[in-house]
BARO-584693 format. One line per field, with one value per residue (C-alpha): x, y, z; residue in one letter; residue number from 1. Coordinates in steps of 0.05 Angstrom, whole numbers, plus 5000, padded with zeros to 4 digits. Layout:
REM residues N
x = c(X;...)
y = c(Y;...)
z = c(Z;...)
aa = c(A;...)
i = c(NUM;...)
//
This chain:
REM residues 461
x = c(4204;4196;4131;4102;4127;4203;4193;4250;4224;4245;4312;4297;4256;4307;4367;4321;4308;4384;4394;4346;4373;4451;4446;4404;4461;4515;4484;4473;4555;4575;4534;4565;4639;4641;4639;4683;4738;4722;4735;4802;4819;4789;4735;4791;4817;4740;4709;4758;4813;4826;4860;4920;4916;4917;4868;4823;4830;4802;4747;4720;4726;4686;4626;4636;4627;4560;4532;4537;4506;4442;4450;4412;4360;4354;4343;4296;4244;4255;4256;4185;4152;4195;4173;4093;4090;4141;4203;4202;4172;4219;4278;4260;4251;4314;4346;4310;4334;4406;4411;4385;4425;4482;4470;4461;4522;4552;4514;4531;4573;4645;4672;4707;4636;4591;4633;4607;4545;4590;4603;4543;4504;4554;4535;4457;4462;4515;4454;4405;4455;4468;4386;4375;4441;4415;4339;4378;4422;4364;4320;4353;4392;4317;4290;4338;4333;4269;4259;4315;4311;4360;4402;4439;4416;4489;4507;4451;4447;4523;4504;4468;4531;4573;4539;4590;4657;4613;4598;4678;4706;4648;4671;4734;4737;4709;4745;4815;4795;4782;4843;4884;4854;4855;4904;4902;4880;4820;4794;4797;4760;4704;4721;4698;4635;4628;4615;4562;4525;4525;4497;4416;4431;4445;4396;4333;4369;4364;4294;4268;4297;4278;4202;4202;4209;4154;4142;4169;4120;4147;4128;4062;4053;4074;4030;3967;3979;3987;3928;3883;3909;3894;3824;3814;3836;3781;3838;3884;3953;4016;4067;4117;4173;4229;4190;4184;4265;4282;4239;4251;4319;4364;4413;4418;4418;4482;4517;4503;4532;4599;4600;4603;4656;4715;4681;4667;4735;4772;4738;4737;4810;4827;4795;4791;4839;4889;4884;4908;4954;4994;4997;5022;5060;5084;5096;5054;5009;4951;4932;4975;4928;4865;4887;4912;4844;4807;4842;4825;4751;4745;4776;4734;4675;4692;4709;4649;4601;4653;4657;4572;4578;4628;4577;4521;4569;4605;4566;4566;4606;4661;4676;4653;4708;4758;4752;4756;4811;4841;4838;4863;4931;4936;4936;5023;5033;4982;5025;5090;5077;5051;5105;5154;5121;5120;5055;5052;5060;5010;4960;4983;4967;4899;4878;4888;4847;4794;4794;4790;4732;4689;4697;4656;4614;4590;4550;4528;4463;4438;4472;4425;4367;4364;4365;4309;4220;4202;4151;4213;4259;4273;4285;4327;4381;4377;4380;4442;4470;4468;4481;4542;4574;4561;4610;4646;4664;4633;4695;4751;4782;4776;4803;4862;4881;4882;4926;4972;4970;4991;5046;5065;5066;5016;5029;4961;4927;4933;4920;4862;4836;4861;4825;4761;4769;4776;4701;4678;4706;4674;4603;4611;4625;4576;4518;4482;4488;4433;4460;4400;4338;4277;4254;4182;4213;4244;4169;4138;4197;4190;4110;4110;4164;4125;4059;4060;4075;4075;4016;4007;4076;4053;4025;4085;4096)
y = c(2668;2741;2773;2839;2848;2837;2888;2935;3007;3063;3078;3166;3111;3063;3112;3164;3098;3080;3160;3157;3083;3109;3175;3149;3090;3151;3187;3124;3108;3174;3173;3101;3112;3174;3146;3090;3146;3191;3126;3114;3193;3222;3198;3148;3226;3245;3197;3150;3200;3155;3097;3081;3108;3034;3019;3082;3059;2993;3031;3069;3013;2977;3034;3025;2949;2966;2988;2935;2884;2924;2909;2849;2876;2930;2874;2833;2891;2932;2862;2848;2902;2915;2846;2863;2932;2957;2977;3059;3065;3039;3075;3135;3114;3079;3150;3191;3153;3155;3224;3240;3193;3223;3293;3284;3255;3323;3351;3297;3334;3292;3265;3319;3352;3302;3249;3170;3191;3210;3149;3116;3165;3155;3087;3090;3130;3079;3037;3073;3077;3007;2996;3039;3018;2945;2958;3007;2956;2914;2957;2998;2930;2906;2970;2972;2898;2897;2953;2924;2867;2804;2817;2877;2870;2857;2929;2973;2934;2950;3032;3031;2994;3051;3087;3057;3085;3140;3146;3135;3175;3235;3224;3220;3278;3323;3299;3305;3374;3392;3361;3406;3468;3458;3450;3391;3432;3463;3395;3354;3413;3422;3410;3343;3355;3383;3328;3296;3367;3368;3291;3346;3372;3309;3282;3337;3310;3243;3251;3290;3250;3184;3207;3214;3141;3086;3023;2963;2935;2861;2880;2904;2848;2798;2838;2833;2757;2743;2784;2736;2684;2704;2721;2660;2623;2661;2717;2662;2700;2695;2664;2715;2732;2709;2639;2636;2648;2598;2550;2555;2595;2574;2548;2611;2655;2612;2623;2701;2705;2660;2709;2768;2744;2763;2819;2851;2836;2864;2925;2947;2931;2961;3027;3034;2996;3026;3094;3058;3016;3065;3115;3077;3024;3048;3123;3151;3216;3223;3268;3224;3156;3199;3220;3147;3120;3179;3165;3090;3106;3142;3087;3033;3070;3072;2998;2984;2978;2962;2892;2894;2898;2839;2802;2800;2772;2712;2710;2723;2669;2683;2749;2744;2689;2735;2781;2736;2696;2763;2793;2730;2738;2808;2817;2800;2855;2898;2906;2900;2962;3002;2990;3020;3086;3117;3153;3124;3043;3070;3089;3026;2977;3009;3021;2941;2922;2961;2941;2874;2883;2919;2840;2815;2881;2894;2829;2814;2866;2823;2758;2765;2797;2741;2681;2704;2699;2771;2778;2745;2779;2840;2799;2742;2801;2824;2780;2743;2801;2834;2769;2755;2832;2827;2763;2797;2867;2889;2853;2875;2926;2912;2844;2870;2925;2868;2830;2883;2905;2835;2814;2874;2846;2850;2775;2752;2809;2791;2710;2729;2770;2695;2653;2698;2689;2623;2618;2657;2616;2554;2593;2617;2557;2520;2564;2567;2613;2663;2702;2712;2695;2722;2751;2736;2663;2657;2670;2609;2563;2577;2581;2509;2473;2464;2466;2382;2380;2440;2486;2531;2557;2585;2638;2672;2680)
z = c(0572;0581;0610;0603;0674;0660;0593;0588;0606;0561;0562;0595;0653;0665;0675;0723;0763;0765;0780;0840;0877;0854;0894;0947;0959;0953;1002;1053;1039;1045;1113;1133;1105;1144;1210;1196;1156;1228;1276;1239;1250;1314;1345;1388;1422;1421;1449;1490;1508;1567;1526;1499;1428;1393;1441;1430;1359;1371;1413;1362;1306;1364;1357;1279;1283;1322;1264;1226;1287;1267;1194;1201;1233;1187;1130;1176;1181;1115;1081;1104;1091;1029;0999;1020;1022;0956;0950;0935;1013;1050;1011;1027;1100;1109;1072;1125;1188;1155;1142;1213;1254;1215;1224;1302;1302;1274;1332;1390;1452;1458;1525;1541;1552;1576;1590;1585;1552;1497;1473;1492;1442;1391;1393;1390;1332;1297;1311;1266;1214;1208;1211;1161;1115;1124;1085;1037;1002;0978;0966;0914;0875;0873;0848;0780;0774;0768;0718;0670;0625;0637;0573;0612;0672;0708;0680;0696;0775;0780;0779;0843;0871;0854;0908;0950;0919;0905;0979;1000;0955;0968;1059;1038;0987;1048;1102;1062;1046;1113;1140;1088;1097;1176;1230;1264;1328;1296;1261;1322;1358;1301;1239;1225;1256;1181;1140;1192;1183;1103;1105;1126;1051;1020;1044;1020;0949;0952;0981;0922;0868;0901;0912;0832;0811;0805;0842;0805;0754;0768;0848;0828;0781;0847;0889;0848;0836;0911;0933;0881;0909;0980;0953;0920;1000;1036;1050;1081;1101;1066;1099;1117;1072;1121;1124;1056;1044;1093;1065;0991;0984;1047;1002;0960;1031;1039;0978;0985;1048;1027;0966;1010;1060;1007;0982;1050;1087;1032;1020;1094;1110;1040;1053;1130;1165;1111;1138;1218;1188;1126;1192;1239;1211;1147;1182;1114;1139;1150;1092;1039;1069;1056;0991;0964;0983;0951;0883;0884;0906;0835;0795;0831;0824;0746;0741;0768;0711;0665;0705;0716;0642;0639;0672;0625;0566;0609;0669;0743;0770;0720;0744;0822;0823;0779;0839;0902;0877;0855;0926;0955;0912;0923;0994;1006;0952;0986;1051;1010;0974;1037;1075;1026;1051;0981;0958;0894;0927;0968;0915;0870;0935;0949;0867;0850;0909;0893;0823;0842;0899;0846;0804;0867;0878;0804;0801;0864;0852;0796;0820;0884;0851;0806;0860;0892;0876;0870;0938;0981;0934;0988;1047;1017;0980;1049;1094;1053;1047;1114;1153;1119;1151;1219;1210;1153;1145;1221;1254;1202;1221;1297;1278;1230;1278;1335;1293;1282;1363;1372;1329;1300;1227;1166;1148;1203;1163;1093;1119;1147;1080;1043;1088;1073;0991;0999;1023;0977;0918;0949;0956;0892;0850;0888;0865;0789;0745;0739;0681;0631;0686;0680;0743;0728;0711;0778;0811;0762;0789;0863;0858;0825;0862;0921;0895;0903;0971;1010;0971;1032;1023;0950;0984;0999;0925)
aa = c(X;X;X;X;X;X;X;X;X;X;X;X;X;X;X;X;X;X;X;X;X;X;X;X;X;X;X;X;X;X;X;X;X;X;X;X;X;X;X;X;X;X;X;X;X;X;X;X;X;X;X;X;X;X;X;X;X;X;X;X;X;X;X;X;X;X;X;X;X;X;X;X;X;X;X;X;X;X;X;X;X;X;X;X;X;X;X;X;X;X;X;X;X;X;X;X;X;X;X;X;X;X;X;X;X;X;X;X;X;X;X;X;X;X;X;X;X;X;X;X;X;X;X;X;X;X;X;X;X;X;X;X;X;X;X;X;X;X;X;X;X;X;X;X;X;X;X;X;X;X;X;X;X;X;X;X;X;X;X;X;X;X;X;X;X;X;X;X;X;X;X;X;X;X;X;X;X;X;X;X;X;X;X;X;X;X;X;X;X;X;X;X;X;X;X;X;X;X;X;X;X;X;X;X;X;X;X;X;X;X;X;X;X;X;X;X;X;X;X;X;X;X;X;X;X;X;X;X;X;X;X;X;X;X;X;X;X;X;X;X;X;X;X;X;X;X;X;X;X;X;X;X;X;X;X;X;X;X;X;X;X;X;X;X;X;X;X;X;X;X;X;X;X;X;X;X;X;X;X;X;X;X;X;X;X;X;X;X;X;X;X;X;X;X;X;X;X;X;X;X;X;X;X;X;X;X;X;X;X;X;X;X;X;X;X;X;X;X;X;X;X;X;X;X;X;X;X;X;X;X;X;X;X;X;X;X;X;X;X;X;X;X;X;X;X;X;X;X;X;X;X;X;X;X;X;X;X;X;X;X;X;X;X;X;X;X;X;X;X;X;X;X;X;X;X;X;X;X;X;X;X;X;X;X;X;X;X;X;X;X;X;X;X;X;X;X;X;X;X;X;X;X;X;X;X;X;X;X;X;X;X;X;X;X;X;X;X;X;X;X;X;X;X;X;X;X;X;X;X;X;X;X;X;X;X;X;X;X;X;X;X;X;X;X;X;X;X;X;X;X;X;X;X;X;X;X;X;X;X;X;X)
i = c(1;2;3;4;5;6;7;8;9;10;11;12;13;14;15;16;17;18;19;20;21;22;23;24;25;26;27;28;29;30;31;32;33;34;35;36;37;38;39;40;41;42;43;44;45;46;47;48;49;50;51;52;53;54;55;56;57;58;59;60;61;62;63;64;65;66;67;68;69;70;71;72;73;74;75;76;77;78;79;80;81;82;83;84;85;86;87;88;89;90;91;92;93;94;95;96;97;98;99;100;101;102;103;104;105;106;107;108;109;110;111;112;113;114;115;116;117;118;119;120;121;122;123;124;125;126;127;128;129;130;131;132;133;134;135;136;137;138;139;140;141;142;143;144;145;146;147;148;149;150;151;152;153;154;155;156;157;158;159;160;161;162;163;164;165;166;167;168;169;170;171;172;173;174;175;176;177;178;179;180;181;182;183;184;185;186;187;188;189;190;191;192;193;194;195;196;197;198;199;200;201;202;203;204;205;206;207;208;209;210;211;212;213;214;215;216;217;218;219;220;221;222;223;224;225;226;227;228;229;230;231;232;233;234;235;236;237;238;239;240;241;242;243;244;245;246;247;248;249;250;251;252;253;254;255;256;257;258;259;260;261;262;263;264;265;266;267;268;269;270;271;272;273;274;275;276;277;278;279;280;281;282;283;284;285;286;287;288;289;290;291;292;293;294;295;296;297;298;299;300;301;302;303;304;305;306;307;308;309;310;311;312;313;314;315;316;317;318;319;320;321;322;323;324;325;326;327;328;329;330;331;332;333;334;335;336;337;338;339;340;341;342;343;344;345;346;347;348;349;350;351;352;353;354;355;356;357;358;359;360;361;362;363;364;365;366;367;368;369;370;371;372;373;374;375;376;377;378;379;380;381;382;383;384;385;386;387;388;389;390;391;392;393;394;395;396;397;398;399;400;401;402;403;404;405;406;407;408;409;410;411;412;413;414;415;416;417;418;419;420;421;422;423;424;425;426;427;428;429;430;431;432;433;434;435;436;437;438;439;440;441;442;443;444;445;446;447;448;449;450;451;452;453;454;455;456;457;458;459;460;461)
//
């Protein structure tokens, strides 16, 4: 049953809406992927010149992890106020506390000049990224989704997820330029401070498109409903949105976090534990890593909508599973070809992988939009979402670089990337197929399930 709420906008509205949440989420990547591309390259010698150089390494993927222990948070707090207060808001927010933690990064003195503090201010401001990165995600799925109609919605929801290739392949184009055009001297000294600095400009961008777009009309349609209600209760409170997920929509907060466990593993060992491992195992420099993972980043942010698009004609499962059982068989062959050492098994390792991450990253924006009633819509994407990374990709490169410091082989590394598709088939198959739901439909079903027994809860609809 459609509803004048879940009407498709015009096509010149729709694709400035996917415009503003794809170059917002390409800005927030670019801002996130740089760090983790900079922890890989030098912020071990910047910041913890005292270690061992593995060890420095597993330092500074420790400050990278940090980032994602706010994550959570992040979804917690832009989640609430996202489900109560609309999404456009808190977008530009979370795009505002990005860009600044990221340009004071490109600012921060190193060790060498301040010593301890160094890396203690590196890490508060890995903080803010990872607060601000965990409200972005959900935000901008939510803000397509809910403009689009279900017939193609998987494909217009994928664009915003380009944002992440988008943002790799944007801190990875800069940082590979850099490294080419300067000596390894003079880009340890100040050269990557760089690409922190450009994140101010990006950032005036993102902020002027983003401000352009409208609130969701299946938000405001939410919003008006619940404040009758409330009116109609003598202005009785909602219950909060994170009650009101745990209550009606644990199980699907489960099955989104399973879903993520392949998808986020993959992707981080895949493109950032790749640059430790080609370099120091597989003796590959550091420009041909960079330049590998560049290349992929382009095709995987083509493939993208392609398997979004895929979606709407078989369905979500279908293709999320395509993509975690795909990762799962690829990960032997992964190593295999990187430790011939040649450029183009290099490129060939890193291009299937991401090809078959972007099966489980292409759906997921509709496949979670869809799962959830639209006023706890924000903090369950979120908060399934989010959760799932401090466990998932947070740990994965300190844990695949551990592995590697240990017994010297990629065999631990590509079980561990195994072990993680395996849960995400099981979450995966265990969950319905959304394919086709009306959003507006999904607010109807959650309003009247409890309705019988637990009516106070409506409210949170």
């Amino acid at each position: 049953m459609a509803s004048a709420a879940s009407a498709p906008p015009t096509p010149n509205n729709l694709k400035r809406i996917v415009a503003a949440s794809l170059i917002g989420t390409t800005i927030e990547w670019y801002d996130f992927f740089l760090y983790g591309s900079a922890a890989a390259l030098v912020f071990n010698k910047l910041f913890f010149p005292d270690s061992d150089p593995l060890v420095g390494t597993l330092l500074s993927f420790l400050t990278y992890a940090v980032g994602f222990a706010a994550r959570p948070l992040g979804a917690l707090v832009f989640g609430h106020y996202g489900d109560r207060l609309g999404r456009k808001k808190l977008l530009v927010l979370s795009l505002l506390l990005m860009g600044g933690a990221t340009f004071a990064i490109g600012l921060l003195p190193t060790h060498a000049t301040i010593g301890t503090a160094a890396p203690v201010l590196l890490t508060v401001l890995r903080l803010v990224q990872g607060f601000a990165l965990g409200g972005e995600w959900g935000g901008a799925v939510l803000l397509v989704s809910e403009h689009g109609d279900a017939r193609r919605r998987g494909f217009w929801a994928s664009w915003p997820q380009t944002g992440a290739p988008a943002g790799q392949l944007l801190a990875t184009g800069v940082l590979s330029l850099l490294t080419a055009l300067l000596s390894d001297a003079a880009f340890t000294s100040w050269g990557w401070r760089i690409p922190f600095l450009l994140s101010g400009v990006l950032v005036m961008v993102g902020l002027w498109i983003r401000l352009s777009v409208d609130e969701s009309p299946v938000f405001k349609q939410a919003l008006a409903q619940a404040e009758a209600r409330s009116a109609a209760r003598d202005a009785t409170a909602e219950k909060l949105p994170l009650v009101a997920v745990l209550r009606h929509h644990w199980r699907d907060v489960l099955v989104a976090m399973g879903a993520r466990m392949a998808e986020n593993i993959s992707y981080y060992v895949i493109t950032a534990f790749i640059l430790v491992y080609a370099t120091t195992s597989a003796g590959v420099s550091k420009q041909t890593a960079l330049n590998a993972v560049l290349i992929a980043s382009a095709v995987h942010f083509a493939v993208i909508p392609a398997w979004g698009a895929l979606s709407d004609r078989i369905g979500r499962r279908p293709v999320y599973l395509m993509g975690a059982v795909g990762v799962g068989l690829w990960m032997f062959p992964f190593f295999a070809l990187i430790d011939t050492g040649g450029f183009g098994s290099l490129l060939l390792a890193v291009t299937v992988g991401l090809v078959l991450h972007g099966a489980m990253y292409a759906p997921q924006a509709a496949f979670f939009s869809e799962m959830f009633a639209t006023r706890m819509r924000y903090s369950g994407a979120s908060i399934g979402a989010q959760f799932a990374s401090v466990a998932a990709g947070a740990p994965a490169p300190l844990i695949a670089t551990a592995l590697l410091s240990d017994y010297g082989s990629s065999t631990p590394i590509a079980l561990y990337v195994i072990a993680a598709a395996v849960l995400t088939v099981i979450a995966v198959a265990a969950a319905k197929e959304t394919r086709h739901r009306d959003l507006a439909d999904v607010d109807a079903a959650a309003e009247a399930t409890p309705a019988a027994s637990t009516p106070h809860d409506a409210r949170a609809l």
